[in-house]
Biopython code that builds the backbone (N, CA, C, O; Angstrom):
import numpy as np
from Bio.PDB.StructureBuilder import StructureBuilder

atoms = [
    (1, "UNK", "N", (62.686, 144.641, 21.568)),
    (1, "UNK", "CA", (62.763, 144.421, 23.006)),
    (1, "UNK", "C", (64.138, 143.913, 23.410)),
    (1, "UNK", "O", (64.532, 144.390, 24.474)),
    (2, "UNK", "N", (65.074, 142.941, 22.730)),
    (2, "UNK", "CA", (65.667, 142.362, 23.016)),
    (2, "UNK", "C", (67.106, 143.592, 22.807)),
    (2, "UNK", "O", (68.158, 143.421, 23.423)),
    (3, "UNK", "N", (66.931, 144.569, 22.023)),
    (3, "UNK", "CA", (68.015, 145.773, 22.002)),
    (3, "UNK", "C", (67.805, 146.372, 23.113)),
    (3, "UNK", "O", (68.807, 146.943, 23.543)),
    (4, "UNK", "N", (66.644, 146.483, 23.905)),
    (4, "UNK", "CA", (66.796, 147.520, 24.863)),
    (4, "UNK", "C", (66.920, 146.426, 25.792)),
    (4, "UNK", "O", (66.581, 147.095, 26.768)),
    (5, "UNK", "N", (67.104, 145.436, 26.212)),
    (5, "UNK", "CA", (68.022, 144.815, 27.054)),
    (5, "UNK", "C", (68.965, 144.902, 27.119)),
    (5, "UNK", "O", (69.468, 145.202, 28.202)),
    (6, "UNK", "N", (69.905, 144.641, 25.749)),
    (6, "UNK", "CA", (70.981, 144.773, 25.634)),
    (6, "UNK", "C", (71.794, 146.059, 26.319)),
    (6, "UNK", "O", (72.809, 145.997, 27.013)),
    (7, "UNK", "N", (71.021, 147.281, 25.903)),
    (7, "UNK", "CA", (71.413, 148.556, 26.574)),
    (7, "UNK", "C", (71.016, 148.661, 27.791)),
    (7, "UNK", "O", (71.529, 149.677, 28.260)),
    (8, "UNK", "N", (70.374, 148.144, 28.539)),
    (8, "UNK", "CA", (70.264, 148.382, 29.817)),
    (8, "UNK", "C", (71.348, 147.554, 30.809)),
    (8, "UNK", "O", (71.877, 147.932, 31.855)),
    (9, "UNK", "N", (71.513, 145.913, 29.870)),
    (9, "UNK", "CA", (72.905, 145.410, 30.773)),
    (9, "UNK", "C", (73.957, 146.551, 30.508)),
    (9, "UNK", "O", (74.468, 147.217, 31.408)),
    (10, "UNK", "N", (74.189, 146.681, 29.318)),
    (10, "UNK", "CA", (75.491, 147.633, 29.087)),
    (10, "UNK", "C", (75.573, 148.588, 30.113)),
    (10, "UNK", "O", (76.584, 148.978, 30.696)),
    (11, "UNK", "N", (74.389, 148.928, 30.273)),
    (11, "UNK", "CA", (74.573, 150.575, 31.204)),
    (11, "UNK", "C", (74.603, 150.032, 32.578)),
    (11, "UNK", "O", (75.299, 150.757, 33.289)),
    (12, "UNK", "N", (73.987, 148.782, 33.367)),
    (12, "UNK", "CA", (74.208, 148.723, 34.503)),
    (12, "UNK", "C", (75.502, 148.370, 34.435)),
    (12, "UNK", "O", (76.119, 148.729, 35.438)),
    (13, "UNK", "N", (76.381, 147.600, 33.348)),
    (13, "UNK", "CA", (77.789, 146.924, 33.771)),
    (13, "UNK", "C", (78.500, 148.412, 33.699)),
    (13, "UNK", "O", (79.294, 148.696, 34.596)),
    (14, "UNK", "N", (78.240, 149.342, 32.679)),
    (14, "UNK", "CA", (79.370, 150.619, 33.073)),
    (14, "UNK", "C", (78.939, 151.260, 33.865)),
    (14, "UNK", "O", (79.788, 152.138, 34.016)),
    (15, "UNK", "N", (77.939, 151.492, 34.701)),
    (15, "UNK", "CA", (77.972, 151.762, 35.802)),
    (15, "UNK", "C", (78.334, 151.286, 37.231)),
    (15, "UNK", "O", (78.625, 152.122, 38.087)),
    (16, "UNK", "N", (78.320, 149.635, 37.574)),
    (16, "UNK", "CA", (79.057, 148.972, 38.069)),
    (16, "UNK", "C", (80.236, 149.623, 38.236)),
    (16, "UNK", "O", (80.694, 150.231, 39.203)),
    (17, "UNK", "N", (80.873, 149.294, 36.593)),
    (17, "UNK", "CA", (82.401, 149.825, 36.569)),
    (17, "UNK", "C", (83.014, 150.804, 36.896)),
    (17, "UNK", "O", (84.193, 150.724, 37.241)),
    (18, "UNK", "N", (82.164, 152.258, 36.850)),
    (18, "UNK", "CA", (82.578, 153.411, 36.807)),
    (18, "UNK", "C", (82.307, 153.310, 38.624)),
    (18, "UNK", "O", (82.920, 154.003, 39.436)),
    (19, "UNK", "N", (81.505, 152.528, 38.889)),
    (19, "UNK", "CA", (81.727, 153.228, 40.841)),
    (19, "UNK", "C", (82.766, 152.380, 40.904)),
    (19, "UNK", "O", (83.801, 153.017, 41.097)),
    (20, "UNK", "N", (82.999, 150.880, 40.803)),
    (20, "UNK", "CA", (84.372, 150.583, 41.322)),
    (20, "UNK", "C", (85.620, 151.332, 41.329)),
    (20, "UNK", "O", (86.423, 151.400, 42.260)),
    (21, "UNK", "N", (85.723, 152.097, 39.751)),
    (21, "UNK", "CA", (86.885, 153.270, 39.510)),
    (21, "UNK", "C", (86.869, 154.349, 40.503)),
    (21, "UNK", "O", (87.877, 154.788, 41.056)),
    (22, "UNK", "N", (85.411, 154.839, 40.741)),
    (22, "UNK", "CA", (85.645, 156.049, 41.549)),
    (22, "UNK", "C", (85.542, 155.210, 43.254)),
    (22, "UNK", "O", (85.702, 155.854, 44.291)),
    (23, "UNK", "N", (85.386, 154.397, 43.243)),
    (23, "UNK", "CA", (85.583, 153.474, 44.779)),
    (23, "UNK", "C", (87.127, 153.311, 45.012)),
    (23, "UNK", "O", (87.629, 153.559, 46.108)),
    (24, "UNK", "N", (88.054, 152.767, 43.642)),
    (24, "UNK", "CA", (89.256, 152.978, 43.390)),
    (24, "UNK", "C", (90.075, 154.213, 44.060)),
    (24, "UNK", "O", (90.908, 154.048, 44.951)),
    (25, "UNK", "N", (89.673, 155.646, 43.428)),
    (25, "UNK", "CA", (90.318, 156.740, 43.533)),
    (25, "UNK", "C", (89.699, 157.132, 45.428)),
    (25, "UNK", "O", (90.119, 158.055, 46.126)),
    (26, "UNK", "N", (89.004, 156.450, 45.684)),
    (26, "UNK", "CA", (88.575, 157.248, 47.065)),
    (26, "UNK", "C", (89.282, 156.158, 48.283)),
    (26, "UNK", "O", (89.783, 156.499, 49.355)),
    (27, "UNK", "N", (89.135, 154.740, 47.722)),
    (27, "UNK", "CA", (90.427, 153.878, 48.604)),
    (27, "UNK", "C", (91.507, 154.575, 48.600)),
    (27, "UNK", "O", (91.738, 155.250, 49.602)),
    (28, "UNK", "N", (92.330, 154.594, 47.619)),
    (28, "UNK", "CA", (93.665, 155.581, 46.766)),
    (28, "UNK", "C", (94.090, 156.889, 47.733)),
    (28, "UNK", "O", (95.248, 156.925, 48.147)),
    (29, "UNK", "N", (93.417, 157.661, 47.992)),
    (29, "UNK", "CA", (93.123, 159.179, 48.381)),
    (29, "UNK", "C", (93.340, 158.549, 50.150)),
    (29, "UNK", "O", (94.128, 159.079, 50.934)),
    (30, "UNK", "N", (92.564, 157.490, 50.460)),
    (30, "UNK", "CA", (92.416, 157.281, 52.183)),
    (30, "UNK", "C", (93.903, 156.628, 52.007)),
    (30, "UNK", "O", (94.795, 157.296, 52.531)),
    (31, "UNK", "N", (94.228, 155.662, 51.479)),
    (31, "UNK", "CA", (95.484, 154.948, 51.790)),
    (31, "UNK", "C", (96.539, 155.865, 51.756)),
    (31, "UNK", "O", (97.523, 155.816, 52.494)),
    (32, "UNK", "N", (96.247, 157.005, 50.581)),
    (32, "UNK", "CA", (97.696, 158.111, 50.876)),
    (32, "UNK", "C", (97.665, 159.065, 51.749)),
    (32, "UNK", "O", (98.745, 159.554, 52.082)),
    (33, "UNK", "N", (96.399, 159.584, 52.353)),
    (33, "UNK", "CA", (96.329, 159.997, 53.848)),
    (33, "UNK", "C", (96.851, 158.978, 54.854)),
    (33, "UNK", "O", (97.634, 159.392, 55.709)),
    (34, "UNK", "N", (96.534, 157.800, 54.849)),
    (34, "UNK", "CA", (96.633, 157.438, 56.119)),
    (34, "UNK", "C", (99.029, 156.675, 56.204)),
    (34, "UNK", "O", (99.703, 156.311, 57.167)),
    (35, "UNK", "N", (99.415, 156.820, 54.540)),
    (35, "UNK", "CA", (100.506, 156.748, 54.736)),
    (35, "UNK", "C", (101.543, 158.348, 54.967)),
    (35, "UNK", "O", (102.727, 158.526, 55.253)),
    (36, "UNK", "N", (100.525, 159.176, 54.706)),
    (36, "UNK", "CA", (101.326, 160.781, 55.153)),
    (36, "UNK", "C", (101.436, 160.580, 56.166)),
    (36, "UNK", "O", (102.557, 160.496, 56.667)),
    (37, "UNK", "N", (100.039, 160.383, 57.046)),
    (37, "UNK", "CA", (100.322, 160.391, 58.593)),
    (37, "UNK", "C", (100.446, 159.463, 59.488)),
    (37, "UNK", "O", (100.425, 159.710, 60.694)),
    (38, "UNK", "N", (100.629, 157.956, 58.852)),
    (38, "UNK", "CA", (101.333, 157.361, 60.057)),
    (38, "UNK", "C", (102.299, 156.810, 59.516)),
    (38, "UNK", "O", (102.578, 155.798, 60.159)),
    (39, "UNK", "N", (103.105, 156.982, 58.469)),
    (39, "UNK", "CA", (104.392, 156.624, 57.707)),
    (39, "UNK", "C", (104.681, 155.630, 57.006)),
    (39, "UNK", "O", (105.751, 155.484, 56.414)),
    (40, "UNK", "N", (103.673, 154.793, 57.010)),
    (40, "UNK", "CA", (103.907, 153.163, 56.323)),
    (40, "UNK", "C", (104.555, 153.081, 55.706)),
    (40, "UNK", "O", (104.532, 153.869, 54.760)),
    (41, "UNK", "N", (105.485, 152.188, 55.774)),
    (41, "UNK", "CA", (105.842, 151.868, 54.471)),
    (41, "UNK", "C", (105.837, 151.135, 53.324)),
    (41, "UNK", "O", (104.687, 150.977, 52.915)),
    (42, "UNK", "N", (106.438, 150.767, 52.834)),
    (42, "UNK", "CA", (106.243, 150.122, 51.217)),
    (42, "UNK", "C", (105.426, 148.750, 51.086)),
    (42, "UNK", "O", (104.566, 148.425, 50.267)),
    (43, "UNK", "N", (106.112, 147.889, 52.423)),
    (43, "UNK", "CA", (105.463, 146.771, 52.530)),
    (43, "UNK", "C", (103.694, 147.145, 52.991)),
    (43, "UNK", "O", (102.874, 146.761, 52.158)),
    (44, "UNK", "N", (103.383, 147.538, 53.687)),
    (44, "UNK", "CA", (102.401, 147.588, 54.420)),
    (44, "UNK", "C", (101.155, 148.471, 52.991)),
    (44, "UNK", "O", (99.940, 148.275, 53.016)),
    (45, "UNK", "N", (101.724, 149.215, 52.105)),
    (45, "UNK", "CA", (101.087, 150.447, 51.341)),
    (45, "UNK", "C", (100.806, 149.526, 49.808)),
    (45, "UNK", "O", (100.029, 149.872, 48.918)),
    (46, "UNK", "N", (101.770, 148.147, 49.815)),
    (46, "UNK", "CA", (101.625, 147.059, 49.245)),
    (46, "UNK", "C", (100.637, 146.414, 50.006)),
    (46, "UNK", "O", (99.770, 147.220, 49.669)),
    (47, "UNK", "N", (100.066, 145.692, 50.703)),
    (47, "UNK", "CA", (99.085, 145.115, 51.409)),
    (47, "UNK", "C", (97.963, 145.604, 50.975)),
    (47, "UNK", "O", (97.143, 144.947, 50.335)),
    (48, "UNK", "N", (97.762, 147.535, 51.482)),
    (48, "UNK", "CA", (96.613, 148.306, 51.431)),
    (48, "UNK", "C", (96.418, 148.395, 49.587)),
    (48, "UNK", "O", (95.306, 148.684, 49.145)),
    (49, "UNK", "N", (97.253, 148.201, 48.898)),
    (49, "UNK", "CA", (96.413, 148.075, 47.499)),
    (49, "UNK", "C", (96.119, 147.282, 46.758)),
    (49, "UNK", "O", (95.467, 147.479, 45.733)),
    (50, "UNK", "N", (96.659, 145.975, 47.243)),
    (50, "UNK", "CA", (95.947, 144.669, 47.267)),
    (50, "UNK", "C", (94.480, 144.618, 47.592)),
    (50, "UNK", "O", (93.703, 143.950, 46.909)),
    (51, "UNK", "N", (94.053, 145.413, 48.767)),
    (51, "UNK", "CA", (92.653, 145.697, 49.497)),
    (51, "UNK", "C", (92.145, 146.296, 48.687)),
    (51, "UNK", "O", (91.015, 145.902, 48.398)),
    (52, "UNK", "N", (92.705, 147.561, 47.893)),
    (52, "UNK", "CA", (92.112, 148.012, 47.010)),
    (52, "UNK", "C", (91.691, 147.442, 45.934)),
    (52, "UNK", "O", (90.536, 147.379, 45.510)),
    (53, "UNK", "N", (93.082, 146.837, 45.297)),
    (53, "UNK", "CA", (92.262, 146.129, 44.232)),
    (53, "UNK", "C", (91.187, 144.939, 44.218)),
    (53, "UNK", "O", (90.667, 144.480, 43.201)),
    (54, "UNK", "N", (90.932, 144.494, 45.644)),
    (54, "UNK", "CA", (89.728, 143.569, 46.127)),
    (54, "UNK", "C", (88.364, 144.143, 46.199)),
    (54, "UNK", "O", (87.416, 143.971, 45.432)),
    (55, "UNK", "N", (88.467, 144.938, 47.395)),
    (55, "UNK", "CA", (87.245, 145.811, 47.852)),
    (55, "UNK", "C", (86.840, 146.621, 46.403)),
    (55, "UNK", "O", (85.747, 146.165, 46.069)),
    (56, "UNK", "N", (87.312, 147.695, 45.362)),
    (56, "UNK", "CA", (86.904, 148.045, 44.665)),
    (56, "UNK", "C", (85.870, 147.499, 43.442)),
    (56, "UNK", "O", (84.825, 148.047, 43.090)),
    (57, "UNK", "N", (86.412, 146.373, 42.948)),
    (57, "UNK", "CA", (85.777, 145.788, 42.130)),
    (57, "UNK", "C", (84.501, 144.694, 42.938)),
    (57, "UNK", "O", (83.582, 144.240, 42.256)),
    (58, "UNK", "N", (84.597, 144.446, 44.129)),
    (58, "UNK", "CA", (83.622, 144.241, 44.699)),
    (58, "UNK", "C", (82.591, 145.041, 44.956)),
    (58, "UNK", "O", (81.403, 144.720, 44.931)),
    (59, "UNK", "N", (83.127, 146.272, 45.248)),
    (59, "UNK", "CA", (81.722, 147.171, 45.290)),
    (59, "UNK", "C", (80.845, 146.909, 44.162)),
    (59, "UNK", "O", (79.693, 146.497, 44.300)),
    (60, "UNK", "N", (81.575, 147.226, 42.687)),
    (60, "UNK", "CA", (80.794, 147.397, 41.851)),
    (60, "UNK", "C", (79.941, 145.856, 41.343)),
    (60, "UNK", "O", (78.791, 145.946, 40.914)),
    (61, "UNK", "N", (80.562, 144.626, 41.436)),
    (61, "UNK", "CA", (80.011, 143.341, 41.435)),
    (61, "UNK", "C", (78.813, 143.501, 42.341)),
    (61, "UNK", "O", (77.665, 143.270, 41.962)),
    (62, "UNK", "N", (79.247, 144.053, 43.995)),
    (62, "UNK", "CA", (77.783, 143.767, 44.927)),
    (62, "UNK", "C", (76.832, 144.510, 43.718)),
    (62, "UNK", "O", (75.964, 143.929, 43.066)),
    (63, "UNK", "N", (77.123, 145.585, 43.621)),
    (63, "UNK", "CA", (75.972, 146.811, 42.452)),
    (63, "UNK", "C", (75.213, 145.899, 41.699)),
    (63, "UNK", "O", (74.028, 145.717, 41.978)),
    (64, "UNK", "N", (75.959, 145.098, 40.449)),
    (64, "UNK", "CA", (75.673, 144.716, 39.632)),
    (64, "UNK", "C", (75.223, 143.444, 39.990)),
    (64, "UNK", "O", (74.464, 143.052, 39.104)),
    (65, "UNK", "N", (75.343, 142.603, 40.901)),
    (65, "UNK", "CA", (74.732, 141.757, 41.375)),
    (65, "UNK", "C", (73.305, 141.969, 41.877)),
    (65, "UNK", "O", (72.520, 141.030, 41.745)),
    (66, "UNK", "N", (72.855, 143.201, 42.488)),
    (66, "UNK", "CA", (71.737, 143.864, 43.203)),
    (66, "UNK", "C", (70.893, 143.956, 41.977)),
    (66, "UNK", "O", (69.892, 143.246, 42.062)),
    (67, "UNK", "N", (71.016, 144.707, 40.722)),
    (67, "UNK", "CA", (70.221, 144.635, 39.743)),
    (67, "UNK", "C", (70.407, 143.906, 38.991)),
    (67, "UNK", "O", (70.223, 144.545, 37.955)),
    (68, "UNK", "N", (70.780, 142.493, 38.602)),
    (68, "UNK", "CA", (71.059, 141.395, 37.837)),
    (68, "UNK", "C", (70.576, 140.312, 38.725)),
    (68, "UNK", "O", (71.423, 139.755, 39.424)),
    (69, "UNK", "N", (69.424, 139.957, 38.796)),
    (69, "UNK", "CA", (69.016, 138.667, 39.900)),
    (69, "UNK", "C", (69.735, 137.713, 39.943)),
    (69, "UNK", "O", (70.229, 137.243, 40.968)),
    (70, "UNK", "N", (69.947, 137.130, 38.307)),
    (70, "UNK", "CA", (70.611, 135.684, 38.327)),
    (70, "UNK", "C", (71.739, 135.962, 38.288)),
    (70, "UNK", "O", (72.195, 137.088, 38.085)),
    (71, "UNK", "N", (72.610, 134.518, 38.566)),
    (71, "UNK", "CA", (74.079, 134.335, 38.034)),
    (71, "UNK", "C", (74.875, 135.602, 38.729)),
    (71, "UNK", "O", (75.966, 136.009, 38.330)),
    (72, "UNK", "N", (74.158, 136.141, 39.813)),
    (72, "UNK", "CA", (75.273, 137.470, 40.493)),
    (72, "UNK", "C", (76.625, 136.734, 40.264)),
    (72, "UNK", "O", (77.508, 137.286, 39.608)),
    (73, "UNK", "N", (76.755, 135.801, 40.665)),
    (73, "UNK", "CA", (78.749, 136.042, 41.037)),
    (73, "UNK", "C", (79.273, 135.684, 39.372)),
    (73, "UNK", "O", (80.495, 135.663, 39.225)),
    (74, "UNK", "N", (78.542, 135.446, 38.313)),
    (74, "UNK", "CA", (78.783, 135.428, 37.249)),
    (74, "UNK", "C", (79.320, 137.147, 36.774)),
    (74, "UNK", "O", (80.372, 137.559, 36.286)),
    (75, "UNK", "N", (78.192, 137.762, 37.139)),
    (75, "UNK", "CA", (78.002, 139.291, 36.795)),
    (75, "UNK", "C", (79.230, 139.484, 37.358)),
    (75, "UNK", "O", (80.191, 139.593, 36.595)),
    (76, "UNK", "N", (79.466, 139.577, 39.051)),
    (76, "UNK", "CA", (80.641, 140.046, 39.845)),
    (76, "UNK", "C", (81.627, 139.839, 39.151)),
    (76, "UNK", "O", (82.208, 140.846, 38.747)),
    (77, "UNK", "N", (82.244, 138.330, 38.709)),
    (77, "UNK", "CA", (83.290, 138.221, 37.524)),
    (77, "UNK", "C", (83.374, 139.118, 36.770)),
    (77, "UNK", "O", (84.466, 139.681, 36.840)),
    (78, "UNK", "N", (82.705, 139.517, 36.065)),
    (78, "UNK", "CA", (82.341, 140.022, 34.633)),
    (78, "UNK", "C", (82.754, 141.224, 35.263)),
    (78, "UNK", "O", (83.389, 141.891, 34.446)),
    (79, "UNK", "N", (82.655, 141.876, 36.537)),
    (79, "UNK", "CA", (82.962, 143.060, 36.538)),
    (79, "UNK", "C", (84.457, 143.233, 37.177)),
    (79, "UNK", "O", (85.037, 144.310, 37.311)),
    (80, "UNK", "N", (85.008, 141.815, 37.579)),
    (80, "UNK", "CA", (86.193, 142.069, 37.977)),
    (80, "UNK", "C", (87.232, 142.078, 36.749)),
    (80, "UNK", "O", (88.276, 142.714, 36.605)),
    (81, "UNK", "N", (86.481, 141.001, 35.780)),
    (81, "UNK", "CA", (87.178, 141.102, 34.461)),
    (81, "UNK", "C", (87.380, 142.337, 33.785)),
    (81, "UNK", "O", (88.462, 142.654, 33.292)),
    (82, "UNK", "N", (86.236, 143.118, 33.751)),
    (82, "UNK", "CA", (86.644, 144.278, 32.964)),
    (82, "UNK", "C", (87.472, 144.990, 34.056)),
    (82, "UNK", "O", (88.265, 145.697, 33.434)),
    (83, "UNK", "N", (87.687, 145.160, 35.468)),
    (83, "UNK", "CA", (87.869, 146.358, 35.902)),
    (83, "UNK", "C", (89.306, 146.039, 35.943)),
    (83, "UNK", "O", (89.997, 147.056, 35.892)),
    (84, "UNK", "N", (90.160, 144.612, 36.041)),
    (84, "UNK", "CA", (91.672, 144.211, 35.551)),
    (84, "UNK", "C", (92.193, 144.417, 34.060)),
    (84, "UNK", "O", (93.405, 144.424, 33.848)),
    (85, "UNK", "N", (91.214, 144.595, 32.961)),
    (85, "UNK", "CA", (91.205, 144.484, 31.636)),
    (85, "UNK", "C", (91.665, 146.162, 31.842)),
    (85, "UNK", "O", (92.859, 146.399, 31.660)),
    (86, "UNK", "N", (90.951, 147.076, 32.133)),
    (86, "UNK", "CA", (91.159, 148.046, 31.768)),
    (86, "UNK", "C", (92.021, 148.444, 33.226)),
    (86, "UNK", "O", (91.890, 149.668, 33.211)),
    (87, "UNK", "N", (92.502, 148.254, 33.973)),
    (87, "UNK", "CA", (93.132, 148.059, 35.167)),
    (87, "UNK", "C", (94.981, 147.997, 34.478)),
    (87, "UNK", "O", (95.900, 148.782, 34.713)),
    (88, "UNK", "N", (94.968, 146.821, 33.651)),
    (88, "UNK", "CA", (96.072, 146.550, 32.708)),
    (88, "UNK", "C", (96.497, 146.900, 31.531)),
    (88, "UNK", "O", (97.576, 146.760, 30.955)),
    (89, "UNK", "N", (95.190, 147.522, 31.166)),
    (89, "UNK", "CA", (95.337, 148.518, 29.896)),
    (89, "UNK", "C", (96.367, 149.715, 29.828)),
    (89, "UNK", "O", (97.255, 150.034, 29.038)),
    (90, "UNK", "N", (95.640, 150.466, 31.518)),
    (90, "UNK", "CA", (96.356, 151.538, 31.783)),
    (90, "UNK", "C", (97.744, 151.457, 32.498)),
    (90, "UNK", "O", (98.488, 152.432, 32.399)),
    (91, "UNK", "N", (98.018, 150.706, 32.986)),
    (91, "UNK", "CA", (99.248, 150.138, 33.468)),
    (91, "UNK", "C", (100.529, 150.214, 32.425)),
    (91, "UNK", "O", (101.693, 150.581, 32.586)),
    (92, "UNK", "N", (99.696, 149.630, 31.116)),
    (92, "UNK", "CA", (100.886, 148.989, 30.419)),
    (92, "UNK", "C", (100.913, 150.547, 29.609)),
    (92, "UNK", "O", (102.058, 150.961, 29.426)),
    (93, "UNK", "N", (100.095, 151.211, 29.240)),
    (93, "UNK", "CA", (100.258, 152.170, 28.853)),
    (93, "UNK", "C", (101.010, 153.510, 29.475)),
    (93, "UNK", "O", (101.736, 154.281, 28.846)),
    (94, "UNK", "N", (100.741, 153.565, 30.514)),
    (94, "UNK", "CA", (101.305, 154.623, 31.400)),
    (94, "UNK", "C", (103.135, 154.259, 32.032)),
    (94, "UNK", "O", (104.157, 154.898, 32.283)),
    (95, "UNK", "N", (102.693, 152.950, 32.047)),
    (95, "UNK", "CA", (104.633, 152.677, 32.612)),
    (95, "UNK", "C", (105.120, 151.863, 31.602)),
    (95, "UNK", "O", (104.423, 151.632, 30.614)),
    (96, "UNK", "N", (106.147, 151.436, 31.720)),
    (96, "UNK", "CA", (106.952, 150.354, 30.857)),
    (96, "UNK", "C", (106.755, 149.340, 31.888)),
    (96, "UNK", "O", (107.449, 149.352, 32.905)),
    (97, "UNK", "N", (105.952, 148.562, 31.709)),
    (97, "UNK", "CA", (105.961, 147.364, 32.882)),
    (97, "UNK", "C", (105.177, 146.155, 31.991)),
    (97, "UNK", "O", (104.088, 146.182, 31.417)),
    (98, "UNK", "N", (106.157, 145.119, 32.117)),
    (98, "UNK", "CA", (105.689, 144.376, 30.863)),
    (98, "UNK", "C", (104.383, 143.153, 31.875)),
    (98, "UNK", "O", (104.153, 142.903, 33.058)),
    (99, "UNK", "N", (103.840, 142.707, 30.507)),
    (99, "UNK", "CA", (102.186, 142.222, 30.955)),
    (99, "UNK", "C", (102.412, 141.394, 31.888)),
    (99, "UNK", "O", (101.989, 141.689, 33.006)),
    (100, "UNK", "N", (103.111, 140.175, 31.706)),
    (100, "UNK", "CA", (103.724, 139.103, 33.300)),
    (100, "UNK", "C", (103.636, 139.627, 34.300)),
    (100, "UNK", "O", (103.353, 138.878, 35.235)),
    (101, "UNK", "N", (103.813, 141.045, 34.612)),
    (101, "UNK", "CA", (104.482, 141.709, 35.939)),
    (101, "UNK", "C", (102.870, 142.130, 36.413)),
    (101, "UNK", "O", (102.585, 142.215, 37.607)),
    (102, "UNK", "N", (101.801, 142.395, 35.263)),
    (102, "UNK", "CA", (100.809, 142.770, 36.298)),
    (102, "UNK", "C", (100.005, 141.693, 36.516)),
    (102, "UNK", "O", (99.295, 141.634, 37.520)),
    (103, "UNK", "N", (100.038, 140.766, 35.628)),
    (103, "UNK", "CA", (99.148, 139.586, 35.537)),
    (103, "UNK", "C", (98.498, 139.266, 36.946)),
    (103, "UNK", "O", (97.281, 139.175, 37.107)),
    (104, "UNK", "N", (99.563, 139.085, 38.079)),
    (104, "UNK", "CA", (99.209, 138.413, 39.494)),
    (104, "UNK", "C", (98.097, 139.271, 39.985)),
    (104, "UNK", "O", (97.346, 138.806, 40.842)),
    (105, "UNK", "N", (97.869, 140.785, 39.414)),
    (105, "UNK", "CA", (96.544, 141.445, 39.888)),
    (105, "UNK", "C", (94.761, 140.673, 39.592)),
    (105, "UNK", "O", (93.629, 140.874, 40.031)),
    (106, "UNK", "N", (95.174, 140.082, 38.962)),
    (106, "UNK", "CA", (94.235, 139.323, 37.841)),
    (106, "UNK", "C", (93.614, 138.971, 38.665)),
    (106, "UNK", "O", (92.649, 139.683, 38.943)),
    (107, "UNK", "N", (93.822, 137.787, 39.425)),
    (107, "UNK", "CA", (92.927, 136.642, 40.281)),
    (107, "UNK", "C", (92.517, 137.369, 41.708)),
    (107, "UNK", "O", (91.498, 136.848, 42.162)),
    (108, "UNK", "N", (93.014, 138.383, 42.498)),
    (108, "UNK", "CA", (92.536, 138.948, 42.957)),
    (108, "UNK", "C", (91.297, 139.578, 42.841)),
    (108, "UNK", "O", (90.250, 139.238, 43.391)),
    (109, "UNK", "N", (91.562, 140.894, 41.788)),
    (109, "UNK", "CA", (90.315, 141.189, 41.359)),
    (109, "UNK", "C", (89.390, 140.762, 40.757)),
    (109, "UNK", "O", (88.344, 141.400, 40.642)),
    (110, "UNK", "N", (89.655, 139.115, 40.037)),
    (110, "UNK", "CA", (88.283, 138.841, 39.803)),
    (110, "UNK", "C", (87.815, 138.260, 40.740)),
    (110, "UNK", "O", (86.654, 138.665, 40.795)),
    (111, "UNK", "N", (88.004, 137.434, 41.664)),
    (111, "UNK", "CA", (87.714, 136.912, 42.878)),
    (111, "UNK", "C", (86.880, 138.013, 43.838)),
    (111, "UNK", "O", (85.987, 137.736, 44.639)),
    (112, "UNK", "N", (87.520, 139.568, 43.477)),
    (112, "UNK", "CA", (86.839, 140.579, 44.784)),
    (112, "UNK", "C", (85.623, 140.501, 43.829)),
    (112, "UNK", "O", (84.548, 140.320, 44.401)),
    (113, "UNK", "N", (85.597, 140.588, 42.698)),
    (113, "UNK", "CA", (84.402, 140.920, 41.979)),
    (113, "UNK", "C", (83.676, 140.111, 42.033)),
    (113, "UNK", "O", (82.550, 140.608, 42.021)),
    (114, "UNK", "N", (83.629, 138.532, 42.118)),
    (114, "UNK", "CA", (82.958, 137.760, 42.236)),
    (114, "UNK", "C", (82.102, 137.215, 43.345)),
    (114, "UNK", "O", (81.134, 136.459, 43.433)),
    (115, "UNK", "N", (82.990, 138.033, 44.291)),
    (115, "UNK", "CA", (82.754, 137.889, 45.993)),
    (115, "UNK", "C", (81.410, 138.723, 46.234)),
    (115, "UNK", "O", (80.306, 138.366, 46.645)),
    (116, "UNK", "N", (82.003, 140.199, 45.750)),
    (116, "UNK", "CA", (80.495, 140.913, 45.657)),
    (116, "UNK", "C", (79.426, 140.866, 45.230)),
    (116, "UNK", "O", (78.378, 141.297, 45.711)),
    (117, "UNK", "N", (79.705, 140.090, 43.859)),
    (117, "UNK", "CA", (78.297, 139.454, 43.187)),
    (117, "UNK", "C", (77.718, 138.653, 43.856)),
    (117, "UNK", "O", (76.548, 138.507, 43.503)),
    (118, "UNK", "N", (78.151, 137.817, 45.015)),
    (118, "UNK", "CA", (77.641, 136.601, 45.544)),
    (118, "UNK", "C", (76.990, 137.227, 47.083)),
    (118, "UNK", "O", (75.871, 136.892, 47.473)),
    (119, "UNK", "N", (77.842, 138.131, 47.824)),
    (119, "UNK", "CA", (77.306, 138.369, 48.714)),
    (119, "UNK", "C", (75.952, 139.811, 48.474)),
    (119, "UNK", "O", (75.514, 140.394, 49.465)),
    (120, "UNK", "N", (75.522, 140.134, 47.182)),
    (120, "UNK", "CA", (74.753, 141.022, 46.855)),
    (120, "UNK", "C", (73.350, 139.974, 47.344)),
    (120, "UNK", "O", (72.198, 140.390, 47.225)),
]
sb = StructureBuilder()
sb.init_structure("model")
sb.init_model(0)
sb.init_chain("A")
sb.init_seg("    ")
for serial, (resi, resn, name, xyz) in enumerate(atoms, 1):
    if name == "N":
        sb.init_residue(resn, " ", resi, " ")
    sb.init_atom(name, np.array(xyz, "f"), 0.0, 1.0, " ", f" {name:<3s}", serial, name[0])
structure = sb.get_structure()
């Protein structure tokens, strides 16, 4: 009994995770429409992915908060943690940008994640 718990948190937390990612790419997609057509610039397109990296991992915290009764904003953490973990994974892999430089994403997203767990 206690294995098929185990697999059922697992599967609600990667599922959590996987909508925040695709919540990710669909913020992503609106913010670069809405800088084609009204020109923003750098500062402002900086702001909007700050939002992103808030709102996203909150979605998936509210999720995982909804089917996890207790300790939601525990869960929400847990999902902001992984979604910066692998958030910074790909970062450091894809650019030369050393770990200090993304770190400040950190407390954001676990905070959005934690936010959602709480308001689930």
């Amino acid at each position: 009994m206690k294995e098929m718990e185990q697999k059922k948190i697992l599967k609600e937390v990667g599922t959590a995770i996987g909508i925040s990612f695709l919540m990710t790419m669909l913020f992503l997609v609106i913010v670069a429409f809405f800088m084609l057509k009204a020109g923003f610039g750098v500062e402002v397109a900086s702001k909007l992915m700050i939002a992103v990296y808030v709102l996203a991992p909150a979605v998936g915290g509210f999720i995982l908060g909804k089917k996890r009764k207790v300790s939601r904003f525990l869960w929400g953490l847990c999902v902001g943690g992984i979604y910066f973990l692998v958030y910074a994974l790909i970062a450091v892999c894809t650019k030369d940008v050393p770990v200090g430089d993304i770190m400040w994403v950190a407390l954001p997203v676990c905070l959005g994640g934690m936010a959602g767990g709480m308001l689930s």
